[in-house]
BAFI-3210 file (N, C-alpha, C; in Angstrom, 3 decimals, decimal comma, padded with zeros to 6 digits):
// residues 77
n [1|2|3|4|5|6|7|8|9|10|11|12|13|14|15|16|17|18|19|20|21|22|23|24|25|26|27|28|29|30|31|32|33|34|35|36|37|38|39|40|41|42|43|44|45|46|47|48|49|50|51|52|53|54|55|56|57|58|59|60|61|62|63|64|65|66|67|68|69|70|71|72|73|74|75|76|77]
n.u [-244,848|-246,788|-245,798|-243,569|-244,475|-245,559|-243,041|-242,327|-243,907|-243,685|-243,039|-241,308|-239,197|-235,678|-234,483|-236,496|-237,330|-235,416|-235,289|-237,566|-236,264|-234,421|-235,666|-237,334|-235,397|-234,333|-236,266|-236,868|-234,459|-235,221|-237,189|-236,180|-234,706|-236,771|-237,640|-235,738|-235,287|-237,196|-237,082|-235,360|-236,347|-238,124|-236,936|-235,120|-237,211|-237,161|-235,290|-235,660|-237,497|-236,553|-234,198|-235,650|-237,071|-234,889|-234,243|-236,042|-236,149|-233,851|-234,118|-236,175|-234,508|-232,473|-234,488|-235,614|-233,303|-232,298|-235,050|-234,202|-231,849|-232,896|-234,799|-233,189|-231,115|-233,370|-233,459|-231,356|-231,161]
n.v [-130,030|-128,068|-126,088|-125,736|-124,243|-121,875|-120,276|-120,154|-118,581|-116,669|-112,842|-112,568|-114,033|-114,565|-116,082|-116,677|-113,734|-112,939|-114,875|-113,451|-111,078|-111,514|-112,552|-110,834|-108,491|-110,690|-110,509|-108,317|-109,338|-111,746|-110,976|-109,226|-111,409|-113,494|-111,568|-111,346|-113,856|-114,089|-112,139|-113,565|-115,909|-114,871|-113,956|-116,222|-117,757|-116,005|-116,169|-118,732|-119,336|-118,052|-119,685|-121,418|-120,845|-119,696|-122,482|-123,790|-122,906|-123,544|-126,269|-125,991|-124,702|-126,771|-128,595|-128,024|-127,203|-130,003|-130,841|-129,297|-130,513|-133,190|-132,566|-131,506|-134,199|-135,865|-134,229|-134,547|-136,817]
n.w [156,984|156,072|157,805|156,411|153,822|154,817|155,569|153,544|152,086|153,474|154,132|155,172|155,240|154,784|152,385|150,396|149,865|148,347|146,275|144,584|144,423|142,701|140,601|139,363|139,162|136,824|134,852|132,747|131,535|130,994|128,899|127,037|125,600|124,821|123,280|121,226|120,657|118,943|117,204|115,631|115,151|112,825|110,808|110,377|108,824|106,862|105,736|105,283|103,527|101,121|100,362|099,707|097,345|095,486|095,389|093,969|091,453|090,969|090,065|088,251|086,130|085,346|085,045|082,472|080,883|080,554|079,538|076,840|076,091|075,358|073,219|071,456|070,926|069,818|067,392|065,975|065,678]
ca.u [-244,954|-247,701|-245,109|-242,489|-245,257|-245,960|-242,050|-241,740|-244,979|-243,678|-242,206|-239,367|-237,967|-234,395|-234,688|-238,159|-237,333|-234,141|-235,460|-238,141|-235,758|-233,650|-236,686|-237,551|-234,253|-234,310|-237,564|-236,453|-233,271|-236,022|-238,324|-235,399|-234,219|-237,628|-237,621|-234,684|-235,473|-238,995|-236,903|-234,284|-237,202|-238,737|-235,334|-234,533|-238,604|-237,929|-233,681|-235,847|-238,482|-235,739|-233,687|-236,528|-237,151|-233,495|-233,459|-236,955|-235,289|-232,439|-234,864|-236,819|-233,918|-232,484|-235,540|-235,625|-232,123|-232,494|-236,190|-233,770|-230,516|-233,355|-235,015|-231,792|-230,694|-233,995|-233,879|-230,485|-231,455]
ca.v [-129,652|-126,695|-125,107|-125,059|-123,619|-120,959|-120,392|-119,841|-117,240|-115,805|-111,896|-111,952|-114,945|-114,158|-116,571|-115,732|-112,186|-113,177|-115,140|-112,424|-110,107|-112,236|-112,509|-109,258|-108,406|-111,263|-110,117|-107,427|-109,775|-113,166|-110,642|-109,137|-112,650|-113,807|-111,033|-111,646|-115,409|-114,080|-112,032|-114,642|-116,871|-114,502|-113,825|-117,756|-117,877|-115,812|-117,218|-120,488|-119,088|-117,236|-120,510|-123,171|-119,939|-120,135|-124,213|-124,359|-122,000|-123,793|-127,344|-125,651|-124,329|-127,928|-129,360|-127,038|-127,424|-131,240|-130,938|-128,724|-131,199|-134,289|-132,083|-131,276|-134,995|-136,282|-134,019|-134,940|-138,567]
ca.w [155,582|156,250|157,774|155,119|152,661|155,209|155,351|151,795|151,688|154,419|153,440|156,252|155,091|153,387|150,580|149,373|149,136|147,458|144,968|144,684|143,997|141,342|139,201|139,453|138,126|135,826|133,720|131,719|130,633|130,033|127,777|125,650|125,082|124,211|121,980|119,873|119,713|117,965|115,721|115,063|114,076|111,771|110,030|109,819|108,115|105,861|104,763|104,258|102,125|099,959|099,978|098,901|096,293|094,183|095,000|093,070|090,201|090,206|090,266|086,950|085,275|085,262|084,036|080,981|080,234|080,487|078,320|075,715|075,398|074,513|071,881|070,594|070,488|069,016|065,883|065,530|064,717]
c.u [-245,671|-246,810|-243,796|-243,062|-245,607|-244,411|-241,925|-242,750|-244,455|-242,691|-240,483|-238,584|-236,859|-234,387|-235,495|-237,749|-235,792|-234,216|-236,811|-237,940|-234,997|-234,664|-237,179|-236,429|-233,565|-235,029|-237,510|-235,624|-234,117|-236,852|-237,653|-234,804|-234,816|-238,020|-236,830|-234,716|-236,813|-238,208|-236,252|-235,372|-238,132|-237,489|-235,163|-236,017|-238,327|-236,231|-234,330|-236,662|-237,851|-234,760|-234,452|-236,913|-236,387|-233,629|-234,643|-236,550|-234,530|-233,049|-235,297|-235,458|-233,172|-232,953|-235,709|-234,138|-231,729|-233,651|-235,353|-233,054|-231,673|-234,223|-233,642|-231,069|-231,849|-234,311|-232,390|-230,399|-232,300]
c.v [-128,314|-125,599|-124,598|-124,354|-122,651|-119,961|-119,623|-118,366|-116,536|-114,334|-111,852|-113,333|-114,036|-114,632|-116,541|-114,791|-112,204|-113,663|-114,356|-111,450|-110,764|-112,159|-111,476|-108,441|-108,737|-111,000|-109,674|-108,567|-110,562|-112,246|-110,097|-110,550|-113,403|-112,986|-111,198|-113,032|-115,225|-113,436|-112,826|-115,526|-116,601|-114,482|-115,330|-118,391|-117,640|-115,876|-118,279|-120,745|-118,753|-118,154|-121,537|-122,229|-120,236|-121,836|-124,207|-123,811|-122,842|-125,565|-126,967|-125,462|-126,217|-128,777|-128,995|-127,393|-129,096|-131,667|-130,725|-129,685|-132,660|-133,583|-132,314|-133,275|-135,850|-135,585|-134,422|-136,219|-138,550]
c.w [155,444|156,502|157,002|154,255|153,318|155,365|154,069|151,594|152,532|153,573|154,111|156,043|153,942|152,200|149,997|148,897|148,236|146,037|143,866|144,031|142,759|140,005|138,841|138,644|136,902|134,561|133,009|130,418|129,859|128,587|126,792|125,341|124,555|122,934|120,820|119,586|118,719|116,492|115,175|114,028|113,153|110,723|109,541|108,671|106,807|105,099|104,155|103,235|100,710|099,499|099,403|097,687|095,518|094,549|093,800|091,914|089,887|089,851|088,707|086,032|084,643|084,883|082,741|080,354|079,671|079,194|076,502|074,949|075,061|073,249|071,339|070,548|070,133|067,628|065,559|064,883|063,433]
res [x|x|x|x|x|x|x|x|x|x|x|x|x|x|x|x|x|x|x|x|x|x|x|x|x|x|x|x|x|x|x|x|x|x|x|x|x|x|x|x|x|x|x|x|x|x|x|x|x|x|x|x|x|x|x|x|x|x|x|x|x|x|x|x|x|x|x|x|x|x|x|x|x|x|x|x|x]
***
């Protein structure tokens, strides 16, 4: 077992420096991809702020229009 973990640290192994090099190559791609999921999830923040915005509008206007049509059918009696 010691020596598979010395194996793996080792520099002249091929697949160390392989996977070494993959991530190395990979990093750039993981940190623009972490970046656009940060903006994605500022963007989707601020659709849901601007959508619970017009529902509560459209929640009030509804209540008012509802308050109006029972005025209007209690002076009618």
């Amino acid at each position: 077992m010691n020596q598979e973990n010395n194996n793996a640290q080792d520099n002249s192994n091929p697949l160390y420096n392989g996977i070494v090099n993959a991530l190395q190559l990979m990093r750039p791609a993981a940190v623009l991809g972490i970046k656009g999921l940060m903006k994605l999830g500022e963007k989707t923040k601020t659709l849901t702020a601007y959508a619970r915005e017009e529902f509560e509008d459209l929640v009030a206007e509804a209540q008012f229009e509802r308050m109006k049509q029972q005025i209007d059918e209690e002076q009618k009696e």
